[in-house]
N, C-alpha and C positions, 0 to 999 in steps of 0.2 A: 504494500500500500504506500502511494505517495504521494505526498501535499508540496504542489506547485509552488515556487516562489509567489511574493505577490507581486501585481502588476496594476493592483487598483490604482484610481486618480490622488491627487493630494490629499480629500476633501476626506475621504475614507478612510485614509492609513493617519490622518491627523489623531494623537491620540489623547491630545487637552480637548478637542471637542466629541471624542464620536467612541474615547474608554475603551470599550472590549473590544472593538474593531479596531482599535491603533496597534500595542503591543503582542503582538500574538508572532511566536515561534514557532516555523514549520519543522516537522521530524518525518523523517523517511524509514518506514520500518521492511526491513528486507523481507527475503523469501515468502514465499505462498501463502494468502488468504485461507482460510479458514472457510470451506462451501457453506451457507447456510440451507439448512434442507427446506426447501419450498413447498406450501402447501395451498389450495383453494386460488378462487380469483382475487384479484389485488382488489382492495376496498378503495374507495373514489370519494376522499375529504373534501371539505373546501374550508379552508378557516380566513374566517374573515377577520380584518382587521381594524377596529374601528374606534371613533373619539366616541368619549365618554362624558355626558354631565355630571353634574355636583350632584352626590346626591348618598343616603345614609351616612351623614356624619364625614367622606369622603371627598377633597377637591376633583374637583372637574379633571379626568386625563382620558387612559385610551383603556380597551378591552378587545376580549379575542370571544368571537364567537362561531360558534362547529356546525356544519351542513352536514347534513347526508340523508340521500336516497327522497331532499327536499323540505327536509325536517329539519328545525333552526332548532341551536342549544345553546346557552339558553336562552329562552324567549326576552329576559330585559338583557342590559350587558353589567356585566359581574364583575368585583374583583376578588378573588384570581379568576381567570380563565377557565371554562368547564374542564375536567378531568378528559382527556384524549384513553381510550381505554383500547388497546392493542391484542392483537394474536402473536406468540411466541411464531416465526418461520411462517407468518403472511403476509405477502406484499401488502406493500400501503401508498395510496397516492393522495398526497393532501398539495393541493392546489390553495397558493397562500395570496387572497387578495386584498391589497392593501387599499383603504379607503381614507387614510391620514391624510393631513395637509403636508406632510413630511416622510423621507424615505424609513425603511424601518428592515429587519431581518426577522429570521425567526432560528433561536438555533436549539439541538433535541439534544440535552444536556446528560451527558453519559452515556446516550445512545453510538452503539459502532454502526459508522454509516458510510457512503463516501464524503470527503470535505467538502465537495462541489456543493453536495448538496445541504451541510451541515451551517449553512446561516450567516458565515465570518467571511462578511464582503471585503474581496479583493483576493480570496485564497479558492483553491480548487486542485484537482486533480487529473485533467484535462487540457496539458498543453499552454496554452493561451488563453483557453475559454475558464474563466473566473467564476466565484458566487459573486451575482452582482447585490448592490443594494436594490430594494424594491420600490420604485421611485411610488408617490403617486397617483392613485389610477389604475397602476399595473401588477400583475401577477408572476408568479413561480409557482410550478411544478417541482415538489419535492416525491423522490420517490426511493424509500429502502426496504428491507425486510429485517422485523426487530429478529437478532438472534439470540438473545435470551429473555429471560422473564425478569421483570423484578420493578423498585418504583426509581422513576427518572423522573424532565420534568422539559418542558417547553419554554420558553422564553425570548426576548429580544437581543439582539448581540450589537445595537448599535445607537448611540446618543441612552446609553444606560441610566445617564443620571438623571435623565429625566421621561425616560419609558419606563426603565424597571419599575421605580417608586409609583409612576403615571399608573402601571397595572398589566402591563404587556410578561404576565407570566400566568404559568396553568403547573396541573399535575399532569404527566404523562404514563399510565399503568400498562407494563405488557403484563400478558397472564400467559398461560398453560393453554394449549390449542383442547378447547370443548369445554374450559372454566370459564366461569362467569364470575369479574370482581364483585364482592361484596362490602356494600360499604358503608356498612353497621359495623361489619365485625376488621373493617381493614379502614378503619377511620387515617382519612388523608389532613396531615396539617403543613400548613405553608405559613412559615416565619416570613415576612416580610415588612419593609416601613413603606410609611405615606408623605415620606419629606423628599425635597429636590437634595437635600442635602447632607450632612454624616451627623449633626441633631438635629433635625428640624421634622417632625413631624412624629405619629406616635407607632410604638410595637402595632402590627396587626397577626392576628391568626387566621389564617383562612378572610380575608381582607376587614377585618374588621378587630376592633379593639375591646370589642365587650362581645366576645362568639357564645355562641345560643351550646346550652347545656347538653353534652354526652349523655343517653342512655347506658348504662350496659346491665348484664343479667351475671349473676354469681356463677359462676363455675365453666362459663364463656371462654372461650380464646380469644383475644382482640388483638391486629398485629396494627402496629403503629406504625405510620409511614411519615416521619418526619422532613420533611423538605427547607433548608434555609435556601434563601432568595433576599436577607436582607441587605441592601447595596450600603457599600462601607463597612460593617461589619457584620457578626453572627452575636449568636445569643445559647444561652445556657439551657434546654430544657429539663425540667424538673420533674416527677413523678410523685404526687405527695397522699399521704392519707393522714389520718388523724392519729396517728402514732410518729408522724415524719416523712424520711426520706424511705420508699419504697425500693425492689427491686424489681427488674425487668431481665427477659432475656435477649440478647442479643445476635439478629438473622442474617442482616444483610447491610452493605456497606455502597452508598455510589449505585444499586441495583444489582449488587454481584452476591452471592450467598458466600455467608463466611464459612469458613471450614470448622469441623466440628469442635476444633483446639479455642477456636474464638467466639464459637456460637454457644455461651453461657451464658450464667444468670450472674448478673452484676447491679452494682449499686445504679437506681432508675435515674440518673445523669448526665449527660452529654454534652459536651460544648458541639454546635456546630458554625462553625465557619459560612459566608457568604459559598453557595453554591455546591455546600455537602450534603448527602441524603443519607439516613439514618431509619432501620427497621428493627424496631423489639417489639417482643410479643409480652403481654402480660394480661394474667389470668386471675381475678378477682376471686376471693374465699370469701369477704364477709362484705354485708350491704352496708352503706354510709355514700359520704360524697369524699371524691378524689380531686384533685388537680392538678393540670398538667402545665407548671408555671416556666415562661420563659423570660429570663430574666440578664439584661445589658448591665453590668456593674459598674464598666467606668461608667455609663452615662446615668446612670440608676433609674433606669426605665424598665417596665416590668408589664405582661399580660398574661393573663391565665383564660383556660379552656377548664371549665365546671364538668366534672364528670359525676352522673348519679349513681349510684350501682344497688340493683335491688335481689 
């Protein structure tokens, strides 16, 4: 697999204005791909890309919303992004149409794919032919086959500091070919902020800074799919009950499963970093309420996700 020099314009590779798209190091990994085994007809996306009003507590920015087979998802536009839900080894064609006053990307965050087609305008795999940015108006054809299962995540890869926080990110689930995510029991959370800036604006969970209370049932499996996406830094999440800090065990790292040396039961804390994804499973014995707190220290900002458990 090889990723092109880049050949983008100034405007692209500037990296005080346009962040993830400036600094970015091509690596060339030798010998033979890996086939990924292919299965059914490619599924035919369309994620649109669009501005967003003020609105729940949130300033006015932009949102991703999912087509297929003519069905819109979801029906208002949301922050985060609806959950893009995949098949382990089936094509996928998501056609990215951008309806911004400004160009944008989209890039599939730990997913192996080609670079061409992986978001980071001015880089590819392809000779001369580049990922361009997507002006305006216009569209791209993204097309790969996820080869493994686990939780990643979607996002923009260009003028970061003021799309990411604007709301241009989602969960991305591949699953196991003939499972269906579940997502009572594989609750997705996305750390993210609502400022253009490294303090300005508050913690959100799932886009929001007061998120609507977790169900769960005793004696349950719940796998927790942790996703940071907060731009300038990450944040610590916490697992608590009413005796303290809880334990969790620990599945998967980035969407890769850990091996069995690493997939244990440990103290329920995590720091994650801007762009780390994090899976523990944890299984409730007694009913009370839980929470699941995330928490910034140097800036002492803090939000929590209310878990009930009956």
């Amino acid at each position: 697999m090889t990723v092109a020099n880049a050949l983008a314009d100034k405007f692209t590779m500037e990296h005080n204005g346009n962040h993830m798209a400036g600094m970015v190091l091509g690596i060339t990994v030798t010998g033979n791909r890996p086939t990924v085994a292919a299965h059914g007809r490619p599924r035919r996306i369309r994620l649109w890309v669009r501005e967003r009003p003020a609105a729940k507590g949130l300033p006015a920015g932009f949102s991703y919303q999912v087509e297929e087979k003519h069905r819109l998802s979801p029906k208002d536009l949301t922050v985060p992004g609806p959950p893009l839900v995949l098949e382990r080894g089936r094509p996928v064609e998501i056609t990215i149409v951008n309806q911004l006053h400004k160009s944008t990307t989209v890039h599939w965050h730990s997913v192996e794919l080609e670079s061409y087609y992986d978001g980071v305008a001015g880089w590819g795999a392809r000779g001369k032919e580049v990922t361009p940015e997507i002006q305006p108006g216009e569209s791209f054809r993204v097309r790969f086959t996820p080869p493994r299962s686990g939780t990643f995540m979607y996002h923009t890869h260009l003028n970061d500091e003021e799309q990411l926080p604007g709301g241009l990110y989602g969960p991305l689930i591949v699953v196991e070919p003939g499972r269906k995510f579940d997502p009572v029991h594989e609750p997705i959370v996305i750390l993210s902020r609502a400022g253009p800036g490294p303090i300005e604006g508050p913690l959100l969970l799932n886009g929001s800074s007061d998120p609507p209370t977790l169900h769960w049932r005793i004696g349950d499996r719940y796998r927790l799919r942790l996703i940071s996406i907060a731009a300038f830094d990450g944040g610590t999440f916490s697992l608590l009950g009413r005796v303290g800090q809880l334990q969790w065990r620990a599945i998967a790292k980035d969407g890769a499963d850990l091996p069995p040396a690493q997939a244990v039961m440990q103290d329920a804390r995590q720091l994650a970093l801007a762009g780390e994804i994090y899976d523990f499973e944890y299984q409730p014995t007694v009913a009370g309420t839980l929470q699941l707190q995330v928490s910034i220290g140097i800036l002492k900002m803090k939000v929590t996700q209310q878990i009930e458990v009956q």
